[in-house]
C-alpha positions as CSV (number, residue, x, y, z in Angstrom):
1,X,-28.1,5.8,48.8
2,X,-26.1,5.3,46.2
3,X,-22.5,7.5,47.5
4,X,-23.0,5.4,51.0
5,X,-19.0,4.1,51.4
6,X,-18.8,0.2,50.8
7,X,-16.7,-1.1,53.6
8,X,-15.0,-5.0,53.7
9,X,-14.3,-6.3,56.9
10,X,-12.5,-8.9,57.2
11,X,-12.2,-11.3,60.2
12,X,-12.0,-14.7,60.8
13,X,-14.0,-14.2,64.0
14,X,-17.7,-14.4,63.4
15,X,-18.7,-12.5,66.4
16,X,-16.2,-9.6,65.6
17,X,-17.5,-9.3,61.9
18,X,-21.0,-8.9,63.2
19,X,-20.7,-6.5,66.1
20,X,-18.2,-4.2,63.7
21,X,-20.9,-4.5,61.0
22,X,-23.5,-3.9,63.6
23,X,-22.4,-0.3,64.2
24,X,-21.0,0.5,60.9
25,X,-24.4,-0.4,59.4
26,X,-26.2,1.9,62.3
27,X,-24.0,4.3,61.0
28,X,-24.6,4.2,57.9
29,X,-22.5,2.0,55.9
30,X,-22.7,-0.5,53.8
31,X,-20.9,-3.8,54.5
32,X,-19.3,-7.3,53.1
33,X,-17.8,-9.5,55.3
34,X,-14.6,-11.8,54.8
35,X,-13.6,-14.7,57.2
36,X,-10.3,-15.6,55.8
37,X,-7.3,-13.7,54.0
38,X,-8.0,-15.4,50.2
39,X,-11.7,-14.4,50.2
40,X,-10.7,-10.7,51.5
41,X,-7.8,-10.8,48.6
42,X,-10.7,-11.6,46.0
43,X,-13.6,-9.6,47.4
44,X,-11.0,-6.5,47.7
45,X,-9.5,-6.6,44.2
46,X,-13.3,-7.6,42.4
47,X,-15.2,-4.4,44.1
48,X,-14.1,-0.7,44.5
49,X,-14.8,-1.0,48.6
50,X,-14.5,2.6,49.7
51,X,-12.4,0.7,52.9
52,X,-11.4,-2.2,54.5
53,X,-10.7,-3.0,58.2
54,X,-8.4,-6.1,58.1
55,X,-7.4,-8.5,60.6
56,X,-4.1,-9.1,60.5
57,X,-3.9,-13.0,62.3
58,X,-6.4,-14.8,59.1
59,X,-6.1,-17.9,58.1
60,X,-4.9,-18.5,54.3
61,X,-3.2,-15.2,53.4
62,X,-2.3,-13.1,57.0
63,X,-3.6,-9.8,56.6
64,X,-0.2,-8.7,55.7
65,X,-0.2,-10.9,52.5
66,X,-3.8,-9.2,51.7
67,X,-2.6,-5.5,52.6
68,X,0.6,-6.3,50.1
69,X,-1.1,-7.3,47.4
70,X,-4.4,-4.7,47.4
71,X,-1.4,-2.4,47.6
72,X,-0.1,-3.5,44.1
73,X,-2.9,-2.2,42.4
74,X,-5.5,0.1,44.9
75,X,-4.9,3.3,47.4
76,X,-7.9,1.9,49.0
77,X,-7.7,3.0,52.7
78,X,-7.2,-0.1,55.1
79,X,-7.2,0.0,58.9
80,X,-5.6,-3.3,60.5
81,X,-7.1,-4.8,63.4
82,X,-4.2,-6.2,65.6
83,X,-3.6,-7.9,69.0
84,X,-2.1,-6.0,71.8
85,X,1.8,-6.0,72.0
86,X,2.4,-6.7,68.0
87,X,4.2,-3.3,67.5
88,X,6.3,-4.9,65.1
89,X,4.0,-6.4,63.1
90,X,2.1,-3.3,63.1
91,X,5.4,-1.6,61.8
92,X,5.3,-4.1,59.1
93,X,1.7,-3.5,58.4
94,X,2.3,0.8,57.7
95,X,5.5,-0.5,55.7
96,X,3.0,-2.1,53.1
97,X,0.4,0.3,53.2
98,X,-2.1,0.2,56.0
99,X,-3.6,3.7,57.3
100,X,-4.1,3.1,60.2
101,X,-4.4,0.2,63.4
102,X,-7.1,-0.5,66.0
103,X,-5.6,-2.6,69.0
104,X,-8.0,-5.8,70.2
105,X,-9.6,-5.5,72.0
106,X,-11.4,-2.3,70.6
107,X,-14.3,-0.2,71.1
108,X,-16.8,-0.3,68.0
109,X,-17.4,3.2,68.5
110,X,-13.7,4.0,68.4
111,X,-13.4,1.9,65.5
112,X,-16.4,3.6,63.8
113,X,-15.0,7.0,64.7
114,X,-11.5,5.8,62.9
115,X,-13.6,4.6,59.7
116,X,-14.8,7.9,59.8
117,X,-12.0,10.1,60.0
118,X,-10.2,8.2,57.1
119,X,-12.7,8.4,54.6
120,X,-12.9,12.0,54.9
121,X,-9.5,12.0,54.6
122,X,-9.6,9.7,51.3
123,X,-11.9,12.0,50.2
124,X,-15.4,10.3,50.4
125,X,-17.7,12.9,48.3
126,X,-20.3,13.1,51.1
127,X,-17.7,13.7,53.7
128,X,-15.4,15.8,51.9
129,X,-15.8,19.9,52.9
130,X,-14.4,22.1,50.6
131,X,-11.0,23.5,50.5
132,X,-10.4,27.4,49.3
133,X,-6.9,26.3,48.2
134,X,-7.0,24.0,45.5
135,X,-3.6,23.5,44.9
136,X,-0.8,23.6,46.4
137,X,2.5,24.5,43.7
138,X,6.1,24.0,43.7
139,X,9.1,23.0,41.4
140,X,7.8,19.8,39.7
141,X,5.6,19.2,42.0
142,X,1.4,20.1,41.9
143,X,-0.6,18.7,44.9
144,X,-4.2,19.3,43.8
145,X,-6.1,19.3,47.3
146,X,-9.7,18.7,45.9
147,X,-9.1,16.0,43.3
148,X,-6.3,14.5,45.8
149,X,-3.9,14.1,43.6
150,X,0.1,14.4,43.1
151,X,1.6,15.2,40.1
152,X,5.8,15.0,39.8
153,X,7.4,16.6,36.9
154,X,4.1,15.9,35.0
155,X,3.8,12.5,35.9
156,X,0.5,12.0,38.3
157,X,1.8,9.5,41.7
158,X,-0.1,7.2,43.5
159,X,0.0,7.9,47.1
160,X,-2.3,6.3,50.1
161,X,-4.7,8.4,52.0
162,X,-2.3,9.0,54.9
163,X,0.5,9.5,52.7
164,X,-0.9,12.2,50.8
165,X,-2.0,13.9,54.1
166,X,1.1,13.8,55.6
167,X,2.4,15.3,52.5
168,X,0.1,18.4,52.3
169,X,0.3,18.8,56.0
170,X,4.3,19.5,55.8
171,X,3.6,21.1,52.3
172,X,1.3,23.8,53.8
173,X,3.9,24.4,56.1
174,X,7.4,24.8,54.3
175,X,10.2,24.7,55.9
176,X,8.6,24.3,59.8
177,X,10.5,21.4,61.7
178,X,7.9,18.9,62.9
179,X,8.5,16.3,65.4
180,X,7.2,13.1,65.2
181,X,4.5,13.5,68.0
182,X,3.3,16.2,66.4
183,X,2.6,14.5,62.8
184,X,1.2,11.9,64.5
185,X,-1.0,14.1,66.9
186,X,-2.0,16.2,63.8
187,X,-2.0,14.1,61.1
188,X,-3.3,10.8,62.5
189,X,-5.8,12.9,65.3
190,X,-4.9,11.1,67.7
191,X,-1.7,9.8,70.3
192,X,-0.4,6.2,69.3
193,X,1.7,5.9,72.7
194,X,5.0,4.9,71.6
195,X,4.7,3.8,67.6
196,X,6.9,6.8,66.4
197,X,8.1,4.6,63.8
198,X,5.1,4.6,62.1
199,X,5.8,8.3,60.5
200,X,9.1,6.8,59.6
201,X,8.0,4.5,57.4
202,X,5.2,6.6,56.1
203,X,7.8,9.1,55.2
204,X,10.3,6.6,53.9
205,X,7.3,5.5,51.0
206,X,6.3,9.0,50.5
207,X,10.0,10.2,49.4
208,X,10.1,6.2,47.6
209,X,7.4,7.3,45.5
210,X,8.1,11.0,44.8
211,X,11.9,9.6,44.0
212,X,10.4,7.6,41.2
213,X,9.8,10.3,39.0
214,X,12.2,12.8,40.4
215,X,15.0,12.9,42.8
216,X,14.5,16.8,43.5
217,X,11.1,16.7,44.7
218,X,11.8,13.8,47.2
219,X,14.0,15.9,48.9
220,X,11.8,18.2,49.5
221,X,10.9,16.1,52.4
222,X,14.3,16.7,54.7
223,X,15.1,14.9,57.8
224,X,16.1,17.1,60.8
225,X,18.3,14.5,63.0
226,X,17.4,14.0,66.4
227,X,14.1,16.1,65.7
228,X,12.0,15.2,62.8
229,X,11.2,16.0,59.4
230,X,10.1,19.5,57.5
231,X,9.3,20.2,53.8
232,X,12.1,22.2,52.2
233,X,11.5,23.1,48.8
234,X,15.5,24.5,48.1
235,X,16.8,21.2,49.8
């Protein structure tokens, strides 16, 4: 048992915490359980969890402050639990770093399915299928689909589960214009009614970090106006 993923959820409502660890433990998983946004902060950073589901209303530290400063140091996937109606503060929440959101209140076997979905994404060994392509290789930039990793003019980047799948997925696909529904149809699985901006701001932190360690490669990513984005690699 010992590759079973390690999930942290973190909620200051008791009865949420155990029905969500109620079916992720019939499913499977093993789970630690956080009431506030200081013990999530020091639970996340002293164990390799393989994900955390995050409230983002906590006492102490809001589960923005938490999802911040995990980001500072971990790709760890997160999903955000929100309340109905906090587009923007779900906005904020993709901005630093969250993978994904699950409105309250929520199905445990919708949030179960989520958990799912983004580990084998992230690249859970047990959930992981292999890929005939290993790499994917352009000017300065090697995208090494089995070890998930990004490499920019030699220097390996730190990307986020869903950032690194929304770059294959336009990689694979040079130069095709896609529209914002359809990353989000294909690359999150599923429709999220509205919250378009989402693949703004994953896109604006995907060319952020390719930028650091070479202009050329982050625009590859090009933004068709009034359309979408593609991958270009003669930008």
């Amino acid at each position: 048992m010992d590759h079973q993923p390690y999930i942290l959820v973190v909620d200051d409502e008791e009865r949420i915490r155990r029905l969500v660890r109620m079916y992720l433990e019939r499913s499977g998983f093993r789970v630690d359980e956080a009431e506030d946004g200081n013990e999530a902060l020091q639970m996340a950073l002293a164990k390799p969890y393989s994900l955390l589901i995050l409230d983002l209303m906590l006492p102490g530290l809001d589960g923005r402050d938490v999802c911040n400063q995990v980001r500072q140091s971990s790709n760890v996937p997160i999903i955000m639990l929100t309340a109905a109606g906090d587009e923007t503060q779900r906005i904020h929440g993709f901005e630093l770093g969250a993978d994904d959101y699950v409105v309250k209140p929520f199905s445990p076997r919708e949030l179960v399915m989520r958990v799912k979905a983004l580990l084998k994404r992230s690249g859970e060994p047990e959930m992981q299928k292999p890929d005939l392509q290993q790499m994917l290789s352009f000017r300065d930039l090697a995208i090494h689909l089995d070890a998930r990793r990004v490499e920019v003019a030699g220097q390996e980047i730190s990307l986020t589960p869903k950032e690194f799948d929304l770059l294959v997925y336009m990689a694979q696909r040079p130069d095709k214009v896609f529209s914002r529904e359809e990353l989000l149809r294909d690359v999150w699985n599923y429709q999220f009614y509205g919250d378009q901006r989402t693949v703004d701001t994953h896109i604006k932190r995907l060319r952020e970090k390719l930028g650091q360690a070479s202009e050329r490669v982050s625009l590859y990513i090009g933004t068709v106006w009034g359309v979408g984005y593609k991958f270009e690699v003669n930008p």
